[in-house]
C-alpha positions as CSV (number, residue, x, y, z in Angstrom):
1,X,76.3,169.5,147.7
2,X,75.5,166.2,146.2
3,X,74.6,166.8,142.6
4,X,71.0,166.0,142.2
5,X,69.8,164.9,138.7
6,X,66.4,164.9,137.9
7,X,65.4,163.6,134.8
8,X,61.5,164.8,134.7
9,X,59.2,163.4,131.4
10,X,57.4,167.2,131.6
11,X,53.9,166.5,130.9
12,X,52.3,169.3,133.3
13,X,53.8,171.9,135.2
14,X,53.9,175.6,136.3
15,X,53.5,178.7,134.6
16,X,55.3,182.1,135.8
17,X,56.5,185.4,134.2
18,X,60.4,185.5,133.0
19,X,63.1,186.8,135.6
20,X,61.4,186.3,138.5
21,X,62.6,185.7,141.7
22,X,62.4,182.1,143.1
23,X,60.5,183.3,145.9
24,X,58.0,184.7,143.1
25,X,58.0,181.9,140.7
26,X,54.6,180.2,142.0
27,X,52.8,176.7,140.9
28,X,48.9,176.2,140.1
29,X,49.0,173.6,142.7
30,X,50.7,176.0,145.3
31,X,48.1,179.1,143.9
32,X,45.1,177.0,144.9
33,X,46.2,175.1,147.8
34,X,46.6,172.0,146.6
35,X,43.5,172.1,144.5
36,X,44.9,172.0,140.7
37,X,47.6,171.1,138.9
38,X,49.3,172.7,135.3
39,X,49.4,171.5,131.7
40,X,52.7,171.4,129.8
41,X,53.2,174.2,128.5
42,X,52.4,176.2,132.1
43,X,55.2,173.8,133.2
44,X,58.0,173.8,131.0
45,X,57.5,178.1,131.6
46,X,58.0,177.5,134.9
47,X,61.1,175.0,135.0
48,X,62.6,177.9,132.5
49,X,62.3,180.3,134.9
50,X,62.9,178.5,137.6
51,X,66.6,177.6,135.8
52,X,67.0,181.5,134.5
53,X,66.7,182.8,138.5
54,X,68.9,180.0,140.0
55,X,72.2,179.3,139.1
56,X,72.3,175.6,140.7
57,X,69.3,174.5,138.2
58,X,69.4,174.2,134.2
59,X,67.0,172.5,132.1
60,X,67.9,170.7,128.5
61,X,65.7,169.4,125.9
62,X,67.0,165.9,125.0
63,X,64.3,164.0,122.8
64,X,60.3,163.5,121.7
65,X,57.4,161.5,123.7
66,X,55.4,159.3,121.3
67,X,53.3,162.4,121.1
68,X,55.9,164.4,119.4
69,X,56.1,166.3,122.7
70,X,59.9,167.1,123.5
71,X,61.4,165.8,126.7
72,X,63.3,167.5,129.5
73,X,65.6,167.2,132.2
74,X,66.9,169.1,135.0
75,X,70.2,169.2,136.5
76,X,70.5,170.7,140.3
77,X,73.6,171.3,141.3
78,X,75.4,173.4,144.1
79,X,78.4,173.7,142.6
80,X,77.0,174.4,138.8
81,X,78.3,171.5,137.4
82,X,75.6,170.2,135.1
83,X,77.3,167.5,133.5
84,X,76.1,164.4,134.9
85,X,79.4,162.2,133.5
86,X,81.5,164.3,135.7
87,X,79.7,162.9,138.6
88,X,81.3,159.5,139.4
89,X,84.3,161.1,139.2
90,X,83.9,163.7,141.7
91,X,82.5,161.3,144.0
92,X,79.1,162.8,143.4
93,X,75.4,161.1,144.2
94,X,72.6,161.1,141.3
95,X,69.0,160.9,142.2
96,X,66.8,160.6,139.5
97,X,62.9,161.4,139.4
98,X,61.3,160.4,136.6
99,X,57.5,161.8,136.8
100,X,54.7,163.0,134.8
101,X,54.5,160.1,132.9
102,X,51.1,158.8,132.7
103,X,48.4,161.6,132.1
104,X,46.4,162.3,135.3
105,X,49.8,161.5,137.6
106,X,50.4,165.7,138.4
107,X,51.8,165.3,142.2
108,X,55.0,164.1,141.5
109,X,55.8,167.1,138.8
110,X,54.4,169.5,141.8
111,X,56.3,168.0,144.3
112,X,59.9,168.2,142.4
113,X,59.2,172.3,141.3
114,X,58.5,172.8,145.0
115,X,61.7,170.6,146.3
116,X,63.8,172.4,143.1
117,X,62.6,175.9,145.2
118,X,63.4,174.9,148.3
119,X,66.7,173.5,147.2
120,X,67.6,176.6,145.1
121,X,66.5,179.6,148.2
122,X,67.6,177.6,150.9
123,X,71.0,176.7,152.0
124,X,70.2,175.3,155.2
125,X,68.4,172.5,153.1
126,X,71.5,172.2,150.6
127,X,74.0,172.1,153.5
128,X,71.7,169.3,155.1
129,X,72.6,167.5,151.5
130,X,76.2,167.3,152.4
């Protein structure tokens, strides 16, 4: 699997229950249809549990917004290797999302939980990667 990096600037996401199972772990935007999206606190909850359920997806801290907000990123990788340095050298590719950056901009922050999900629970979808 070709370690996927995504470094997300979390400014609204998805709120859930600890240890839950992926298939549980469920978005504002996928609860209404489409019709809402999640603050930032709702969202780091749910890239937490999200990263406690899976073991191809960890989330680190690594800095403040202007706002005094901290900053996240999110590593998935099929074979757990989290460190992004060790990458090159494994002949590894990086994507990297940065979203949420602007207020008001919630689709791309909905649409990386639900590709994390279907990345995590399905390995058809991880084998595709390849």
């Amino acid at each position: 699997m070709r370690l996927i990096l995504a470094s997300l600037l979390i400014f609204s996401f998805f709120a859930c229950q600890k240890n839950k199972s992926l298939e549980l772990i469920s978005s504002s935007f996928e609860r209404s249809k489409g019709d809402s999206a999640t603050n930032y606190e709702e969202g780091i909850e749910i890239f937490k549990s999200l990263a406690k359920s899976s073991p191809h997806i960890e989330i680190s801290r690594f800095g403040y917004a202007d706002n005094g907000m901290p900053l996240h990123y999110i590593i998935f990788s099929e074979d757990q290797n989290f460190n992004p340095f060790n990458a090159e050298e494994k002949n590894k590719n990086i994507v990297l999302i940065n979203n949420a950056i602007h207020a008001g901009e919630p689709d791309g922050t909905d649409a990386c939980i639900l590709l994390l999900k279907n990345l995590a629970t399905q390995k058809n979808l991880r084998d595709s990667l390849k």
